[in-house]
Backbone as CSV, one residue per row, in Angstrom:
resi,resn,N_x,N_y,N_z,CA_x,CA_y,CA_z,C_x,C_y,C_z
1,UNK,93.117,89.999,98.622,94.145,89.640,97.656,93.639,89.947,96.260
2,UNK,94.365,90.587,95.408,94.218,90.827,93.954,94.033,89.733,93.493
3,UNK,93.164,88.946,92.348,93.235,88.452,91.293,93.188,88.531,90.147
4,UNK,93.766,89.655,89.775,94.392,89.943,88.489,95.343,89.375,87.985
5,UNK,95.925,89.370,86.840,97.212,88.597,85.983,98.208,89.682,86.594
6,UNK,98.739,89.823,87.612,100.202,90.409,87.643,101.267,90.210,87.035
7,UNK,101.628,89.237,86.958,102.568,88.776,86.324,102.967,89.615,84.951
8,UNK,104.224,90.196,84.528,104.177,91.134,83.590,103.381,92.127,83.780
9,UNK,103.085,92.827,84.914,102.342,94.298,84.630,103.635,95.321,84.977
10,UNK,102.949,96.978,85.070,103.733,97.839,85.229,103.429,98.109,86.541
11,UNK,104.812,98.485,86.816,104.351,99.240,88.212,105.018,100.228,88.632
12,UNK,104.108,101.249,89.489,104.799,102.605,89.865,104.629,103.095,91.396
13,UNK,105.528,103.378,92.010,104.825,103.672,93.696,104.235,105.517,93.299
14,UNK,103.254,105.900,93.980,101.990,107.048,93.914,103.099,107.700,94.698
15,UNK,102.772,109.076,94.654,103.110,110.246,95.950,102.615,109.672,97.162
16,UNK,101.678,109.163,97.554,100.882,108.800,98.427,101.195,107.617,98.948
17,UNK,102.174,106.748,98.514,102.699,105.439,99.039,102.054,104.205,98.725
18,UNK,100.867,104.590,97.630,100.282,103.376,97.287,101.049,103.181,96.006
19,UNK,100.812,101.590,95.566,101.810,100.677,94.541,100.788,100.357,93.287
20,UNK,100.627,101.482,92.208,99.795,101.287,91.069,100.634,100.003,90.494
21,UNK,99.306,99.178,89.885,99.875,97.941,89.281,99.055,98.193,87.757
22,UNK,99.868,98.054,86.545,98.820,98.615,85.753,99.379,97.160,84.698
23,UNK,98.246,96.513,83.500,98.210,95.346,83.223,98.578,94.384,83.363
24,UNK,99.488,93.002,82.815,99.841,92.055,83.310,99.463,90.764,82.124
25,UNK,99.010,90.058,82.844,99.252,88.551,82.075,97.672,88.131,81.932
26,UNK,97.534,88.109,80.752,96.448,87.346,80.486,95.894,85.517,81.572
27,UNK,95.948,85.088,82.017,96.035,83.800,82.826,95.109,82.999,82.121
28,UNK,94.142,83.193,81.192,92.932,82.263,80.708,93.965,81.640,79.505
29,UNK,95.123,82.324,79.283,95.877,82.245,77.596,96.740,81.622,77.915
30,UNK,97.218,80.809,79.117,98.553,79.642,79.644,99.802,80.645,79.569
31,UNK,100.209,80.309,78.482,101.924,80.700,78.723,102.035,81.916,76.888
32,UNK,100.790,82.149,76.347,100.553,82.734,75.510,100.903,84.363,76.136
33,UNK,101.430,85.482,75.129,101.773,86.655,75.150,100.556,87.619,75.204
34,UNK,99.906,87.501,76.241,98.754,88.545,75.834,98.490,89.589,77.099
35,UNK,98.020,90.875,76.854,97.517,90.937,77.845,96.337,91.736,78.589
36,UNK,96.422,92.871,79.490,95.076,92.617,80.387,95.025,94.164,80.419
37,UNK,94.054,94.722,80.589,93.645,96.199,80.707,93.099,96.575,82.308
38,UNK,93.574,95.990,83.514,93.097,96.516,84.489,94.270,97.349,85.373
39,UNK,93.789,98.004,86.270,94.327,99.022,87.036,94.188,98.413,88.167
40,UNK,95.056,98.500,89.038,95.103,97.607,90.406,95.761,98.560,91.323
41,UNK,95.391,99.118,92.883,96.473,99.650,93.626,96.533,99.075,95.042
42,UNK,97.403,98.836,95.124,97.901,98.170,96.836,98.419,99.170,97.732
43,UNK,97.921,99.038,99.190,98.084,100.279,100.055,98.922,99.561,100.672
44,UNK,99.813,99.744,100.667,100.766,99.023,102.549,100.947,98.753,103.170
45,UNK,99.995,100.471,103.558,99.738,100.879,104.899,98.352,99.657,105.772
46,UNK,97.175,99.993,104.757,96.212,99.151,105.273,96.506,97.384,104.429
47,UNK,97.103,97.263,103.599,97.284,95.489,103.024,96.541,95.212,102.302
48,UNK,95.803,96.526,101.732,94.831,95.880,100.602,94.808,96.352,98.918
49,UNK,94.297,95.401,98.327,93.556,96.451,97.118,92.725,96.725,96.837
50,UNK,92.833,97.721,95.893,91.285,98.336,95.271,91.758,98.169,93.568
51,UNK,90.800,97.770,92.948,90.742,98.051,91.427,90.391,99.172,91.225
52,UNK,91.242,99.934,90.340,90.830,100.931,89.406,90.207,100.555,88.003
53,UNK,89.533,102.483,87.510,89.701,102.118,86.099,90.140,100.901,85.326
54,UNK,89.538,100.137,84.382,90.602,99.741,83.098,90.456,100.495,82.403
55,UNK,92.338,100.182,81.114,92.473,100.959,80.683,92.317,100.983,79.216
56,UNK,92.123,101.837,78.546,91.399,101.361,76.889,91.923,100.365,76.270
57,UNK,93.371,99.880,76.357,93.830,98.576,75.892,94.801,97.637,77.178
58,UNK,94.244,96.751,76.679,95.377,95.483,76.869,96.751,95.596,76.899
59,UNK,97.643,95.323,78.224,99.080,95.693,78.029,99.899,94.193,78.758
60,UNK,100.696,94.045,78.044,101.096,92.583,78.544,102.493,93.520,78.706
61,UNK,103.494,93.941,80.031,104.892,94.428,79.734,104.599,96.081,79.517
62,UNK,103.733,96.461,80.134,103.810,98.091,79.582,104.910,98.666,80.470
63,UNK,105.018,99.682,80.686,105.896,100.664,80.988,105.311,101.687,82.102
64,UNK,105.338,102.309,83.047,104.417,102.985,83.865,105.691,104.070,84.558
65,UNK,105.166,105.106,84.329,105.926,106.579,84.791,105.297,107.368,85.932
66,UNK,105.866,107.830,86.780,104.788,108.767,87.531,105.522,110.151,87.330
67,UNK,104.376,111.037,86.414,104.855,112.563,86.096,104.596,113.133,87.223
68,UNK,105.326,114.487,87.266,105.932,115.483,88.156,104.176,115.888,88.758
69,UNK,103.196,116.272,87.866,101.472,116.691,88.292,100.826,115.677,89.244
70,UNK,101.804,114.337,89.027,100.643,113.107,89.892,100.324,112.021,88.762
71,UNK,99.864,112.274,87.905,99.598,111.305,86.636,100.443,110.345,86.564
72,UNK,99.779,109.254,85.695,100.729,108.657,85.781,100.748,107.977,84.287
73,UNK,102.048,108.046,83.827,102.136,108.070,81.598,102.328,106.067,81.745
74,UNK,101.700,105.539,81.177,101.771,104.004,80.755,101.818,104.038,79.537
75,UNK,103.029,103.281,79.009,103.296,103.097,77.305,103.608,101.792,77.199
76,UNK,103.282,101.264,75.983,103.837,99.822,75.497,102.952,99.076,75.747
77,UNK,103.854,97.640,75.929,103.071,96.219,76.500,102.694,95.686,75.099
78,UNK,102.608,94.126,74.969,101.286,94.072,73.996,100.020,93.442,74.689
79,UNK,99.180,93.620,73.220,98.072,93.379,74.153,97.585,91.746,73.206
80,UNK,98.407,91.236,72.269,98.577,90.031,71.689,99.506,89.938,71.027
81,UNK,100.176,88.686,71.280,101.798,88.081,70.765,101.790,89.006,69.192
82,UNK,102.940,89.521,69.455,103.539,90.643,68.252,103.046,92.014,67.892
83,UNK,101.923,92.094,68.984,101.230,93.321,68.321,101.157,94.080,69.711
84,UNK,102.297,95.514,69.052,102.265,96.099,70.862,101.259,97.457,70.471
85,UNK,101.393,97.646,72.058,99.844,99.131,71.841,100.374,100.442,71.965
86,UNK,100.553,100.948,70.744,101.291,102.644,70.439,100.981,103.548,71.318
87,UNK,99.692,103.781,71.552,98.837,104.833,72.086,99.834,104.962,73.764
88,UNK,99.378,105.853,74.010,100.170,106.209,75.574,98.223,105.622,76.356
C-alpha cells in the first residue's frame, strides 16, 4: 500500500496500464493547502506500487497529461496555500 498524501494528486493511466499518481496532500500540514513532490505508480495487474522519481517541486492539485511520445507533461498544483508552481 502507498503512503503517500494522495489525496489531491494528479493522475494519468501509462500506455502500459499502470496508474501514475503524481503529488498530493501534504498530511503532516492537517487540512492546510500544501503540497508533496513524489511520483507514485500502481500496477493493477500485479496490486502494487512502486515510487518513482520526485519531482523538483511540490504540487498540491497539479494537472498530469500523457503526451503522444509516452511522457508525461504535469503543470500547476501549489506547493503552499496561494503560491502555485509555474514551471511544467
Amino acid at each position: 500500500l502507498n503512503q503517500q498524501g494522495l489525496f489531491c494528486s494528479g493522475v494519468v493511466t501509462l500506455a502500459d496500464g499502470r496508474i501514475m499518481v503524481v503529488g498530493g496532500h501534504d498530511q503532516s500540514t492537517g487540512f492546510v493547502e500544501t503540497g508533496i513532490n513524489s511520483v507514485n505508480f500502481f500496477n493493477p495487474a500485479t496490486n502494487t506500487w512502486t515510487q518513482g522519481p520526485n519531482m523538483h517541486f511540490a504540487r498540491w492539485y497539479p494537472s498530469a497529461t500523457l503526451l503522444s511520445d509516452g511522457r508525461v507533461l504535469v503543470v500547476s498544483g501549489e506547493s503552499t496555500p496561494g503560491v502555485y508552481v509555474d514551471t511544467p
